[in-house]
N, C-alpha and C positions, 0 to 999 in steps of 0.2 A: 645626941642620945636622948631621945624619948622614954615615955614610960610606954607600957605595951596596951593598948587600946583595952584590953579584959581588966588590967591595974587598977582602974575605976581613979587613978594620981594623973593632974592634969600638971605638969612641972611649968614653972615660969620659964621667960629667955635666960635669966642669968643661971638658975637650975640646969640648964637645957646646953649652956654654952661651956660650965665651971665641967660639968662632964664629960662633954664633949673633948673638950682641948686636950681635959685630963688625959683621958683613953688614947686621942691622939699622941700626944707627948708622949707614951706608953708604947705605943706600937708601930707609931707613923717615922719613918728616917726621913729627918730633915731631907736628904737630898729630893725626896720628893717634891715635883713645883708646884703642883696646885691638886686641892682637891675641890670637887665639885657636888653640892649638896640636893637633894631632890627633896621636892617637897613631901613628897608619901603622904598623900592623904592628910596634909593638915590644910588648915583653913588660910586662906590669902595672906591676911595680916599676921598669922600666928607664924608663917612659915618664914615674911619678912621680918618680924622681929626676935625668933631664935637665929638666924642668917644675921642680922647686925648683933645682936648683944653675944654672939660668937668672936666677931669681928671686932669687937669693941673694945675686949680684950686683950687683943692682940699688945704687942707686934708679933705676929706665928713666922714660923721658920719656911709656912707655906703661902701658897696665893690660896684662899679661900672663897667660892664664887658660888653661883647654883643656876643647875638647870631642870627648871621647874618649869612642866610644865599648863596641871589643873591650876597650881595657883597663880599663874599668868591669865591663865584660858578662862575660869570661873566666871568675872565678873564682867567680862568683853561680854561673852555669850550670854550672859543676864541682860546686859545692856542691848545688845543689838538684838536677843529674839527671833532673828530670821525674819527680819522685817525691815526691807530695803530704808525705810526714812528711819532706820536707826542704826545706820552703816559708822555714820560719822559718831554715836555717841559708843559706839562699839571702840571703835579706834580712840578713840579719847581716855576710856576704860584701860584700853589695852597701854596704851602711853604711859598714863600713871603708873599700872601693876609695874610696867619695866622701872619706871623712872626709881619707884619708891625702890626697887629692888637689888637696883644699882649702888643706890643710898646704902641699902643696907649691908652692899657686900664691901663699903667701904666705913661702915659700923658710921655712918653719919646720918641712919634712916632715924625717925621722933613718930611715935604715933599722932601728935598734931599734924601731922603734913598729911595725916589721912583724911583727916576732917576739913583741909583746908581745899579739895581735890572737887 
């Protein structure tokens, strides 16, 4: 659960997560198995780390995952530019956005692993 982009309130991941669960807990029947998060328009790293500090949470009654897919895409396509001798630094971009993502949908992502990439 986000604030609404006009709110001018930028919420943290634990903000982001305590709300989220909430409202799920609320309306979501366990028997459901997984839900699946989208990024909407948030920024790479912001999206990975509301995705883990959701998960982090946990243990939820659901599988919680995301299929995101500007914030996968954003920083491959910064990297490569459409510029064959930057094919490989595309795909290297695109490895981490999954790897850290992965991380995060098992709430084990750290914003150091971004800086370490």
């Amino acid at each position: 659960v986000l604030a609404g982009r006009k709110s001018g309130k930028v919420s943290s991941p634990e903000e982001v997560a305590e709300k989220t669960i909430k409202l799920f807990r609320e309306t979501v029947p366990a028997a459901v198995p997984g839900i699946a998060f989208l990024s909407g328009g948030q920024e790479d790293e912001e999206a990975t780390a509301n995705l883990n500090a959701i998960n982090a949470i946990g243990p939820h009654p659901w599988k919680l995952t995301f299929s995101y897919g500007r914030a996968l895409q954003a920083a491959p396509q910064k990297a490569w530019s459409g510029k064959a001798s930057n094919v490989a630094a595309g795909q290297a971009a695109f490895t981490h956005r999954a790897h850290m993502n992965h991380l995060a949908a098992l709430g084990k992502w750290k914003a150091s692993l971004e800086q370490a990439a």
